[in-house]
Residue frames as a rotation matrix with the C-alpha (Angstrom) as fourth column:
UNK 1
-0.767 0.634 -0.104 192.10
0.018 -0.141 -0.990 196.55
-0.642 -0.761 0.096 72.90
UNK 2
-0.229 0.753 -0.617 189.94
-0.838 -0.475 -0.270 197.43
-0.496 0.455 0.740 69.71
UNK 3
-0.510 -0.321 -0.798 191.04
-0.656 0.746 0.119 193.99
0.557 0.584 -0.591 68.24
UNK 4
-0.964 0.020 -0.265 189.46
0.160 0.840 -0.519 192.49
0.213 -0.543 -0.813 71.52
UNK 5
-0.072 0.988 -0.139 186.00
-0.112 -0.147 -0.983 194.34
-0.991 -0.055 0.121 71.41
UNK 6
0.073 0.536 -0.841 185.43
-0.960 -0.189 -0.204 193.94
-0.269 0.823 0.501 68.10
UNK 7
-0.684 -0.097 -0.723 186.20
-0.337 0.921 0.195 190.26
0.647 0.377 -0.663 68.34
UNK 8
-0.755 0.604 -0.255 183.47
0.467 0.223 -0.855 190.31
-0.460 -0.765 -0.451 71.50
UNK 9
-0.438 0.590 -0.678 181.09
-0.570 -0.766 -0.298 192.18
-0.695 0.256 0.672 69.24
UNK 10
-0.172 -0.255 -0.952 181.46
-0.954 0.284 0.096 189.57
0.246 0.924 -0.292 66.87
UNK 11
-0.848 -0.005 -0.530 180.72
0.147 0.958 -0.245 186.63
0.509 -0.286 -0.812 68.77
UNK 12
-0.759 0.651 0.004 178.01
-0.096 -0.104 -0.990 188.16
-0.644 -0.751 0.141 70.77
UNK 13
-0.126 0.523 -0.843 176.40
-0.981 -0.191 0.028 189.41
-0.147 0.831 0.537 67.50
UNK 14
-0.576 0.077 -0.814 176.67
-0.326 0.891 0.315 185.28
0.749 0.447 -0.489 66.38
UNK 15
-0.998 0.020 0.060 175.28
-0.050 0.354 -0.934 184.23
-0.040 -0.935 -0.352 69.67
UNK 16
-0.480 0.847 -0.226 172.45
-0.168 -0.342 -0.925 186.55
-0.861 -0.406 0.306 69.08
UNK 17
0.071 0.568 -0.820 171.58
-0.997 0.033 -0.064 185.59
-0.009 0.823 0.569 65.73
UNK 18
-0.734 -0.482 -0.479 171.80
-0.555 0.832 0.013 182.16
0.392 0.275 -0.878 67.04
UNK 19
-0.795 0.606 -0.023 169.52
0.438 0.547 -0.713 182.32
-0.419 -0.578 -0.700 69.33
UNK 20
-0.706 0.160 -0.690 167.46
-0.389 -0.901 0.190 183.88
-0.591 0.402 0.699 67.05
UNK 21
-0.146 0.668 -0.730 167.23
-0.920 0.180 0.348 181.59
0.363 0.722 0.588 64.74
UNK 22
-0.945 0.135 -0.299 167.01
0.280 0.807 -0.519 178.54
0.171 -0.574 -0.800 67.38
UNK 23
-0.742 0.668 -0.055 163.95
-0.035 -0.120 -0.992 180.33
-0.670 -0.734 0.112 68.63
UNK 24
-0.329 0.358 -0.874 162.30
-0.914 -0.353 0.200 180.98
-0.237 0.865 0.443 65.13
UNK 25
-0.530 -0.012 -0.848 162.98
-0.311 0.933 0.181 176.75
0.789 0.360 -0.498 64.50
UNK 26
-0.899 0.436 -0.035 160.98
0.276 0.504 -0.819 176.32
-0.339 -0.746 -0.573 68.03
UNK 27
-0.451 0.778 -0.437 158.36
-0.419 -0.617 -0.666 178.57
-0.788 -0.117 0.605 67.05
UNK 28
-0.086 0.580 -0.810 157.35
-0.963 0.160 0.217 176.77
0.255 0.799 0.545 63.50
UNK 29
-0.983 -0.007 -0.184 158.23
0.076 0.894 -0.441 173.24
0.168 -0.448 -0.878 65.42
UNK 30
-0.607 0.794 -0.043 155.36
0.373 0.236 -0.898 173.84
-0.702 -0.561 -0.439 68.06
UNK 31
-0.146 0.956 -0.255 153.19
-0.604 -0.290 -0.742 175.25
-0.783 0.046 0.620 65.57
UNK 32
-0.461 0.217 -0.860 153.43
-0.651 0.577 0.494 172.27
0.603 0.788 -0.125 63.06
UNK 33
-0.905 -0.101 -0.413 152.73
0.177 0.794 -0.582 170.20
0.387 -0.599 -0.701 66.34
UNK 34
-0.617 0.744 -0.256 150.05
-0.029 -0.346 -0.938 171.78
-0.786 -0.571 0.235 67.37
UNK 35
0.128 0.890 -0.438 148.13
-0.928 -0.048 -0.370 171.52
-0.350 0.454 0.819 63.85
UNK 36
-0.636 -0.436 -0.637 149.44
-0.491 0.865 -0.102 167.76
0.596 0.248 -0.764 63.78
UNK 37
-0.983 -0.122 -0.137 147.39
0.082 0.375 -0.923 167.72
0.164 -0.919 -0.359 67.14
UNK 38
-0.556 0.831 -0.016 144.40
-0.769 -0.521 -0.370 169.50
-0.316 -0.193 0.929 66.27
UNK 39
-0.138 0.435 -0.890 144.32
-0.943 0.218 0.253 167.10
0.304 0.873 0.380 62.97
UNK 40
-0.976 -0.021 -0.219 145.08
0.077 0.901 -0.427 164.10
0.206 -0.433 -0.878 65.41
UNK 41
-0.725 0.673 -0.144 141.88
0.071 -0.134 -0.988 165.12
-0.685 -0.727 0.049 67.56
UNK 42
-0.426 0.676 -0.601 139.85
-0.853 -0.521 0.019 166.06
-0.301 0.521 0.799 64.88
UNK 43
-0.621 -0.462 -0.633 140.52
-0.616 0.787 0.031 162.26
0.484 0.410 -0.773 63.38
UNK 44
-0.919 -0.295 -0.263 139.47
-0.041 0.733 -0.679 161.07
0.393 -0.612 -0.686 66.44
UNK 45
-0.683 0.643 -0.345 136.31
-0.523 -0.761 -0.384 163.03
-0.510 -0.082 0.856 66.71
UNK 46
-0.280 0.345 -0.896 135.01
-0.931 0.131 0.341 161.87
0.235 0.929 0.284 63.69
UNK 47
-0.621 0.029 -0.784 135.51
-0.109 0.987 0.122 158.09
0.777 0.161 -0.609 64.39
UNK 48
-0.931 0.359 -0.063 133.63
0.160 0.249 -0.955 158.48
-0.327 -0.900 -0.289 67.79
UNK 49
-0.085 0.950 -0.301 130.83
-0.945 -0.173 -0.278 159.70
-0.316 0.261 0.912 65.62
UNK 50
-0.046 0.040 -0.998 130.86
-0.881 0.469 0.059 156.99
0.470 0.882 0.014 63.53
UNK 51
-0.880 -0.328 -0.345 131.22
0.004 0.720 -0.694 154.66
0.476 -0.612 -0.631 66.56
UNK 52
-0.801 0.520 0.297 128.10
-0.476 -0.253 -0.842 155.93
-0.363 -0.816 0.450 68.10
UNK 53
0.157 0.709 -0.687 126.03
-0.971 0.238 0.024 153.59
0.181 0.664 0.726 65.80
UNK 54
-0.613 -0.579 0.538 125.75
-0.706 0.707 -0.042 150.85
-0.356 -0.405 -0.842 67.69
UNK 55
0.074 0.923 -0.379 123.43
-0.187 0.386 0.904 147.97
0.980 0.004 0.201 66.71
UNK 56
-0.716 -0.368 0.594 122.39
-0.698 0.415 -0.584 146.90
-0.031 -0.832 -0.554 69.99
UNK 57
-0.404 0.401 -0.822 120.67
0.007 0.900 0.435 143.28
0.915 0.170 -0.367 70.52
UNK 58
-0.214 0.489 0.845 117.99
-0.967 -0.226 -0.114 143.74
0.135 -0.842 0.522 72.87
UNK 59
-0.693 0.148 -0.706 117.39
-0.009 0.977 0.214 140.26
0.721 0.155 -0.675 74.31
UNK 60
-0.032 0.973 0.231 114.34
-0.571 -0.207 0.794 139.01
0.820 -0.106 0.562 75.46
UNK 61
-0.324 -0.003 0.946 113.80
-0.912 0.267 -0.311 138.04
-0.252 -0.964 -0.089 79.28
UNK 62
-0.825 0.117 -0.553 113.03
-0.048 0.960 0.274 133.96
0.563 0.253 -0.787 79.56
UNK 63
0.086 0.961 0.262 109.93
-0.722 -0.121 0.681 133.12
0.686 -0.247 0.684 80.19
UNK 64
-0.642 -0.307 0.703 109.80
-0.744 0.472 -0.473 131.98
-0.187 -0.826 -0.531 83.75
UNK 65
-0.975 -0.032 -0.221 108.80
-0.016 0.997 -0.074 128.03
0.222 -0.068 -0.973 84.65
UNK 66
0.066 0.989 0.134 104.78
-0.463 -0.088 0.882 127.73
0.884 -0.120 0.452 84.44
UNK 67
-0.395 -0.678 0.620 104.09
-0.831 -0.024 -0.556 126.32
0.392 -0.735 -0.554 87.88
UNK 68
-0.935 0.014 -0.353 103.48
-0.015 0.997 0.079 122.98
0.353 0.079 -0.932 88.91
UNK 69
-0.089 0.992 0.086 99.54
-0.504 -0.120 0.856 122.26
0.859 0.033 0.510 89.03
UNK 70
-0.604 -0.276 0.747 99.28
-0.797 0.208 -0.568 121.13
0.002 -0.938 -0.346 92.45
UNK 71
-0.880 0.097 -0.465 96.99
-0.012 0.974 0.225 117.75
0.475 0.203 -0.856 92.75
UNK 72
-0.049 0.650 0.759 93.68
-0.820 -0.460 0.341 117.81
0.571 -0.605 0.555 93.77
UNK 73
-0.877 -0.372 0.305 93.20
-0.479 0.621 -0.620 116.36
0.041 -0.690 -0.723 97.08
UNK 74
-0.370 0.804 -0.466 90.20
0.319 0.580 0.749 113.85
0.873 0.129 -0.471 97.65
UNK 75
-0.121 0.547 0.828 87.70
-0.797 -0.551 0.248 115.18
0.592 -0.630 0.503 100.02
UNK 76
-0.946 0.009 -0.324 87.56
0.117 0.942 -0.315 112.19
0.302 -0.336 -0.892 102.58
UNK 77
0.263 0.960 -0.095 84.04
-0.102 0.126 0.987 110.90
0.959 -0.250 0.131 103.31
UNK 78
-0.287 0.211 0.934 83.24
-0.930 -0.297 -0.219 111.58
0.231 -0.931 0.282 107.03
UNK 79
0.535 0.775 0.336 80.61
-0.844 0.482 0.234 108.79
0.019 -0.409 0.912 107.36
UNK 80
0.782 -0.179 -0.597 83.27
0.043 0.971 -0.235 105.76
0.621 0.158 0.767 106.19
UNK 81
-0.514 -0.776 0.365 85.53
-0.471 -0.101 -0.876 106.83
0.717 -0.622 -0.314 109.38
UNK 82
0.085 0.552 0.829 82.97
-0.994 -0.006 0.106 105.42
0.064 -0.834 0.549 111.49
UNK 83
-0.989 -0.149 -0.005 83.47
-0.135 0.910 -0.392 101.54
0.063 -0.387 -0.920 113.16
UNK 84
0.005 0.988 -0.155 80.34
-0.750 0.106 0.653 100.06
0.662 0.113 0.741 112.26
UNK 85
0.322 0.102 -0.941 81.76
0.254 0.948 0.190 97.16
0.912 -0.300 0.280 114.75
UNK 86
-0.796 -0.487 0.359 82.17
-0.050 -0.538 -0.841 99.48
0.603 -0.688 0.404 117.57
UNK 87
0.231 0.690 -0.686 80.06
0.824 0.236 0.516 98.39
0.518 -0.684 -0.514 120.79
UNK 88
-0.660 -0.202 0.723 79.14
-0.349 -0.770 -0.534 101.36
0.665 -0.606 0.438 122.31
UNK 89
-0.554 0.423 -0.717 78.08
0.542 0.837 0.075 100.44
0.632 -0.347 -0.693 125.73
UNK 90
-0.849 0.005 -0.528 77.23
0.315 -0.799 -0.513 103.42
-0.424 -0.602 0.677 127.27
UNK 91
-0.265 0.897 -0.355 74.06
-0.887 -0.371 -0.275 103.06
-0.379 0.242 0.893 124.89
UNK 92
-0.893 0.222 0.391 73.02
0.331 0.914 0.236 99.66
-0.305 0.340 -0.890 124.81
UNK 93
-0.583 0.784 -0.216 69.73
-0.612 -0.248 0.751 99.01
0.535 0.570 0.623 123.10
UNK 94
-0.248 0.749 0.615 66.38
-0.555 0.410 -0.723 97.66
-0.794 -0.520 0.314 124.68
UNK 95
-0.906 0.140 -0.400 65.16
-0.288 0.490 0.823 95.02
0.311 0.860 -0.404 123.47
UNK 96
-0.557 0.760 0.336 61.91
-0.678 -0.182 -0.713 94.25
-0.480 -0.624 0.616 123.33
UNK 97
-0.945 -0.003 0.327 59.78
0.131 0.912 0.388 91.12
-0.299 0.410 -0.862 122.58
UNK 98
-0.266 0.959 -0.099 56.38
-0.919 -0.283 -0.274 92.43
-0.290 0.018 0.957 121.04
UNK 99
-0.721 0.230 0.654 54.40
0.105 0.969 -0.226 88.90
-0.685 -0.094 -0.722 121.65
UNK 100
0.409 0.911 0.052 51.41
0.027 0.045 -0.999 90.74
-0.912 0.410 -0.006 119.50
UNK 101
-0.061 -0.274 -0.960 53.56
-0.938 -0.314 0.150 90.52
-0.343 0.909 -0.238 116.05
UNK 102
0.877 0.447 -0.177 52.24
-0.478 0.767 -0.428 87.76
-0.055 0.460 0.886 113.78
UNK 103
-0.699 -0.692 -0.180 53.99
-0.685 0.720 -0.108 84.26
0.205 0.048 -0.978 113.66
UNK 104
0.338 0.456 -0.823 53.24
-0.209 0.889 0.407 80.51
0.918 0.035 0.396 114.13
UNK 105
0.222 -0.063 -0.973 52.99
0.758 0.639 0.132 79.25
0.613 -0.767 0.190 117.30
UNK 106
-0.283 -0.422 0.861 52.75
-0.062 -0.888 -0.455 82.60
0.957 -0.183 0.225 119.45
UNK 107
0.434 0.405 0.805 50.61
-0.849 -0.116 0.516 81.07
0.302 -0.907 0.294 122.25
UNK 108
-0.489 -0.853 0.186 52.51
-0.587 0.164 -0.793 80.13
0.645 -0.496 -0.580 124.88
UNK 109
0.871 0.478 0.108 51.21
-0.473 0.759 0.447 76.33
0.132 -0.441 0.888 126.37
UNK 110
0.274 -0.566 0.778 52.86
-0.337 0.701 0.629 73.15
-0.901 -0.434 0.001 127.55
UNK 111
-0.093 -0.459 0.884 55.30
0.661 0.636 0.400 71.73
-0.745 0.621 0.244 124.94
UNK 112
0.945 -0.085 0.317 55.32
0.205 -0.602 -0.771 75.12
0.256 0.794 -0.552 123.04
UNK 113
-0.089 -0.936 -0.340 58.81
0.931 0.043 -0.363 76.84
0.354 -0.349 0.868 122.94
UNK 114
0.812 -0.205 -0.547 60.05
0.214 -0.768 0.604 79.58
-0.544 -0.607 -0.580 125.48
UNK 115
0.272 -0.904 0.331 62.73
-0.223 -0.394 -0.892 82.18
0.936 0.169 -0.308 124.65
UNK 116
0.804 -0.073 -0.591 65.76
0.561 0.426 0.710 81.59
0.200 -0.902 0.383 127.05
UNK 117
-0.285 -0.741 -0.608 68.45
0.661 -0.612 0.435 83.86
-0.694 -0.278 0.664 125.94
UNK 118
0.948 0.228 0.223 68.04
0.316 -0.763 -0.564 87.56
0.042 0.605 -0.795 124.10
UNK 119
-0.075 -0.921 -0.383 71.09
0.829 -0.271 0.489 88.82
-0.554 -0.281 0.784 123.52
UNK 120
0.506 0.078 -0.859 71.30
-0.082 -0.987 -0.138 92.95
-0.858 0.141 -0.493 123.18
UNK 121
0.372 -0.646 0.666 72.88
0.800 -0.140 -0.583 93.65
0.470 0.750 0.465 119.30
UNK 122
-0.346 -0.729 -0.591 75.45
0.769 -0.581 0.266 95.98
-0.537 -0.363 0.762 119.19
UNK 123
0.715 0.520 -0.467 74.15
0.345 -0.843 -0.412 99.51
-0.608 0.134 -0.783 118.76
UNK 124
0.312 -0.595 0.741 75.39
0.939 0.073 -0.336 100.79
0.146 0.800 0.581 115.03
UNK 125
-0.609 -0.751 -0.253 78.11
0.755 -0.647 0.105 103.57
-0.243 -0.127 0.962 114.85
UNK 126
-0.842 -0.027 0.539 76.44
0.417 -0.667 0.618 105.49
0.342 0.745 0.573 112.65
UNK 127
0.050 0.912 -0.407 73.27
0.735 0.243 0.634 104.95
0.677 -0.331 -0.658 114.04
UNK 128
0.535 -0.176 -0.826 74.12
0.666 -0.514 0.541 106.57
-0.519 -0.840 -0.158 117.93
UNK 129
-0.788 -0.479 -0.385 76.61
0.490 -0.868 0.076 109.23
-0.371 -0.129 0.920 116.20
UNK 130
-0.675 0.655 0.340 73.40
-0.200 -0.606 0.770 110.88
0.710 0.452 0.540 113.83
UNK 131
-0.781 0.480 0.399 71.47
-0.543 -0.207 -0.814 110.00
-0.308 -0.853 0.422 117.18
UNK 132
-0.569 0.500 -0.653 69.07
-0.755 -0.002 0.656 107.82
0.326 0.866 0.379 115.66
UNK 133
-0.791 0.122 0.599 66.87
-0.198 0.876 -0.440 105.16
-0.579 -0.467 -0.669 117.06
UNK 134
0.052 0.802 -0.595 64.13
-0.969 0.186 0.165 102.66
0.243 0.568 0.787 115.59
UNK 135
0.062 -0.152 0.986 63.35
-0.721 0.676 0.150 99.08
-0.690 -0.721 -0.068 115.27
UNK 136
-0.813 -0.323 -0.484 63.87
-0.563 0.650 0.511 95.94
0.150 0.688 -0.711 113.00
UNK 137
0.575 0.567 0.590 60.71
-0.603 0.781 -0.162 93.23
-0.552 -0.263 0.791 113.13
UNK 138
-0.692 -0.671 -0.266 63.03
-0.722 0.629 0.289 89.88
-0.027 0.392 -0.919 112.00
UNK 139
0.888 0.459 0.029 61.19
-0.451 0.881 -0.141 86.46
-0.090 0.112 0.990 111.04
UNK 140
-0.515 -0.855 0.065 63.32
-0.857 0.516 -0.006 83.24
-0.028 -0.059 -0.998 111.75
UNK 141
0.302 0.176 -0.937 63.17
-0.401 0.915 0.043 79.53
0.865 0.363 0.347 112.00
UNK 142
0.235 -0.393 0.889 63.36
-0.971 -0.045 0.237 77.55
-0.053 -0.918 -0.392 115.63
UNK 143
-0.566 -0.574 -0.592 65.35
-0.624 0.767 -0.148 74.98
0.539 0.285 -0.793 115.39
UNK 144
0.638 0.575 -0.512 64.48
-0.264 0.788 0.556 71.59
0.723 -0.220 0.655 117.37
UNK 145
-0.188 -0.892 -0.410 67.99
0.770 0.125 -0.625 71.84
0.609 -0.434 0.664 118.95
UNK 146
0.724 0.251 -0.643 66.48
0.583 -0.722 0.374 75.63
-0.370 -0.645 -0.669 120.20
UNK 147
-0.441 -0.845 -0.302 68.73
0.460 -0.502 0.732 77.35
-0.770 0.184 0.610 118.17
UNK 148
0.422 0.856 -0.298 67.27
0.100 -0.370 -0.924 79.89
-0.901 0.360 -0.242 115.34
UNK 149
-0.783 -0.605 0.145 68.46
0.181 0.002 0.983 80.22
-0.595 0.796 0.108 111.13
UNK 150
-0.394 0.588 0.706 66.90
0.830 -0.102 0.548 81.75
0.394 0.802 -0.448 108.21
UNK 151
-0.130 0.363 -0.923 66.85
0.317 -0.866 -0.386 84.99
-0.939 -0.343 -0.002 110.08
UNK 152
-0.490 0.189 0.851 65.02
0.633 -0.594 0.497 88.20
0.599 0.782 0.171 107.56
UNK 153
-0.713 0.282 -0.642 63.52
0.404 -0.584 -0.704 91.39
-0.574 -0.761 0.302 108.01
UNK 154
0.070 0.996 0.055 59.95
0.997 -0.070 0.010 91.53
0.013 0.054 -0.998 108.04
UNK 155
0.527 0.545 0.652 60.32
0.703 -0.711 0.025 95.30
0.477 0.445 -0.758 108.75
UNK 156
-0.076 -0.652 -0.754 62.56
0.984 -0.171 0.048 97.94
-0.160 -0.739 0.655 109.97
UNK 157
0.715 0.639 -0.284 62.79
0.601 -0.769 -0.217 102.07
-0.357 -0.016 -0.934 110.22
UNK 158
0.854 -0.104 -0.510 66.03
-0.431 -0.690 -0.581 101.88
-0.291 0.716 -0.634 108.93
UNK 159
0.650 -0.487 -0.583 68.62
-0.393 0.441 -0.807 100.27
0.650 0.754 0.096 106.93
UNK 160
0.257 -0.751 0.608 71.25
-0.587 -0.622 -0.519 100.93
0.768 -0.223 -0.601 109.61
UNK 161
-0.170 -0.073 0.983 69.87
-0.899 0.421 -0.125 99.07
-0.404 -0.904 -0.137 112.38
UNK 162
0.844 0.326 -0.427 68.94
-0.483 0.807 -0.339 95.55
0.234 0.493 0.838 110.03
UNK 163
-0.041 -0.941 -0.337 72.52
-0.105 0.339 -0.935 94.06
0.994 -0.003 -0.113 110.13
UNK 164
-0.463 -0.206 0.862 72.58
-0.761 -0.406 -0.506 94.17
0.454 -0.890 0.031 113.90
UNK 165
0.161 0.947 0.277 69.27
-0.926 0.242 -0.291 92.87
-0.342 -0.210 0.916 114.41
UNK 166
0.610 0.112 -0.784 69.87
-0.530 0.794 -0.299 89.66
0.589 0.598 0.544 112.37
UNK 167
-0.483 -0.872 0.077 73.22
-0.371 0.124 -0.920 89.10
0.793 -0.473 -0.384 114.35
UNK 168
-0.446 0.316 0.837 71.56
-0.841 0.172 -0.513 89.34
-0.306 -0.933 0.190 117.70
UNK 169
0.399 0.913 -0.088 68.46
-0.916 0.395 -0.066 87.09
-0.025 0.107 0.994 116.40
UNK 170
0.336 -0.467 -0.818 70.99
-0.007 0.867 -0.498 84.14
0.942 0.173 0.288 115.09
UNK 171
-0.432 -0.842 0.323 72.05
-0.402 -0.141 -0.905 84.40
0.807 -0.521 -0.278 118.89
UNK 172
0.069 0.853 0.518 68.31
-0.997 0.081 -0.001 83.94
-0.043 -0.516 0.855 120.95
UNK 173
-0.919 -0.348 0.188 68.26
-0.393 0.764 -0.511 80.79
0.034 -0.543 -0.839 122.67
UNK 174
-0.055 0.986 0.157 65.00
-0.905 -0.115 0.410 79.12
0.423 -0.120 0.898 122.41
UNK 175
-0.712 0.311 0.630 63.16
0.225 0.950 -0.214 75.63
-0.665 -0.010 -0.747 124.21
UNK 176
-0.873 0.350 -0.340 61.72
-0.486 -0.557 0.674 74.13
0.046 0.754 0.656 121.77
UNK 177
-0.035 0.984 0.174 58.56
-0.993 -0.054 0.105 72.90
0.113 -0.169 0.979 120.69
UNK 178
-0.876 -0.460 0.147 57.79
-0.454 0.888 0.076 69.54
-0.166 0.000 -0.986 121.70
UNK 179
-0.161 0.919 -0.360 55.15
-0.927 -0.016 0.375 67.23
0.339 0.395 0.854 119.92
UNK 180
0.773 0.074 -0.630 54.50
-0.207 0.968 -0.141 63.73
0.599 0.240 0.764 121.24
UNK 181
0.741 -0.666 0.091 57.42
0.372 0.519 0.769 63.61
-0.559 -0.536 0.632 123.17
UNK 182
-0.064 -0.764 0.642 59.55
0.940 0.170 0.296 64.98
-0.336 0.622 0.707 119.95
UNK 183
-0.037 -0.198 -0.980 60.95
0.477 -0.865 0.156 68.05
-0.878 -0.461 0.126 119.26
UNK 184
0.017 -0.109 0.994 60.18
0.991 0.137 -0.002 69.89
-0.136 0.985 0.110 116.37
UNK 185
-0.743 -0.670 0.000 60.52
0.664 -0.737 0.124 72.95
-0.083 0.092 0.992 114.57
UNK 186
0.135 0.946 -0.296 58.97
0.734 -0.296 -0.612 76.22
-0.666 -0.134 -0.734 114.65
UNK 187
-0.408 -0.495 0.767 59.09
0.900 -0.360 0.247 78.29
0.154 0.791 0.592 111.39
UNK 188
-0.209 0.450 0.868 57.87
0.437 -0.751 0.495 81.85
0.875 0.483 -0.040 110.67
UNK 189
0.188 0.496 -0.848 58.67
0.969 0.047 0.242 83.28
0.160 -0.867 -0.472 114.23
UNK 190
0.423 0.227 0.877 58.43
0.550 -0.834 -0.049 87.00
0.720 0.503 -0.477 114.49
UNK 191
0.238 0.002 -0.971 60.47
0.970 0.052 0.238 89.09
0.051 -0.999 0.010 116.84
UNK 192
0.564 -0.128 0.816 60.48
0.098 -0.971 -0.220 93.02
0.820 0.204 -0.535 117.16
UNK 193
0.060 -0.961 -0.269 64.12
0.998 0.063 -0.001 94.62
0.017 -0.269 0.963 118.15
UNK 194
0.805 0.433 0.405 63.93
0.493 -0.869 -0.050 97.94
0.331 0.240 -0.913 119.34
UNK 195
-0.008 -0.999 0.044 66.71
0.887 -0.028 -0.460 100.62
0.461 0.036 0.887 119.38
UNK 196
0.510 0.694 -0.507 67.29
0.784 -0.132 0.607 102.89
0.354 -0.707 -0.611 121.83
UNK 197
-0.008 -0.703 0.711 69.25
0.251 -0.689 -0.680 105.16
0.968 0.173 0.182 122.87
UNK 198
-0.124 0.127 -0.984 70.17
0.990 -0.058 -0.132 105.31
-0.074 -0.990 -0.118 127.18
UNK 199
0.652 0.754 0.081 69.55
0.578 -0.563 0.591 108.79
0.492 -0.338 -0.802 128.31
């Protein structure tokens, strides 16, 4: 019996100075690990300082596209929209034959010529749109046939209405003069063209 507790005394006793010194080898284990860990961290520490010096490259924004210069437009001229060959009838002109405007051969006898046709020019665009009226005095040439050429203007009130006037004039029908039995011409005849406007 004493042989068997003192051989359980004896083993327990080992047991307990085993786990003794098992626990002793944990205890300096975790504490070599643990200043293995600090020194890891510490390591690491450091280099993040040393990392925090970055260069950074600031880069500059592109300068945006300048923008296209847009063309200037041409102002269009009003006045060259206007049909100067537009017959406005709704304002014919008067014509009018002033017999007192100088010329050759104004008194009217046997074997002088006679107007037979007047024909109305066409009232200018411009003219009737700015409301404008006046007159033209033309000098021509009667033919011997009664037909008229070498039309000009003796006088007018404005540029506008000349062109017109001349037209019409190369149009005036005339009998002509007759001398002897023989027609002849009648230069330097004067006729005043007046421009109206209808009401």
């Amino acid at each position: 019996m004493i042989a068997r507790y003192a051989t359980a005394v004896g083993v327990g006793t080992g047991i307990t100075f085993g786990l003794l010194f098992i626990m002793q080898l944990l205890i300096a284990t975790g504490r070599s690990a643990m200043t293995e860990s600090e020194n890891f961290r510490l390591g690491d520490f450091v280099r993040v300082e040393r990392n925090e010096v970055i260069e950074t490259k600031k880069e500059k924004p592109e300068k945006p596209p300048e923008p296209e210069e847009m063309p200037e437009m041409p102002t269009p001229d009003m006045a060259n929209n206007f049909d100067n060959s537009m017959a406005v009838s709704v304002s014919a002109p008067q014509i009018s034959t002033d017999m007192s405007v100088g010329g050759v051969g104004f008194g009217i006898s046997d074997g002088e010529y006679l107007p037979i046709v007047k024909v109305a020019p066409v009232y200018p665009a411009r003219a009737l749109n700015r409301g404008l009226e006046g007159y033209v005095v033309v000098e021509f040439t009667v033919t011997p046939a009664g037909t008229v050429r070498d039309v000009s203007v003796v006088e007018s009130t404005s540029g506008l209405f000349e062109r017109a006037a001349m037209e019409a004039a190369l149009k005036f029908k005339y009998k002509p003069r007759v001398i002897d039995g023989q027609a002849v011409e009648v230069p330097g005849v004067r006729n005043k063209i007046t421009f109206e406007i209808t009401k």
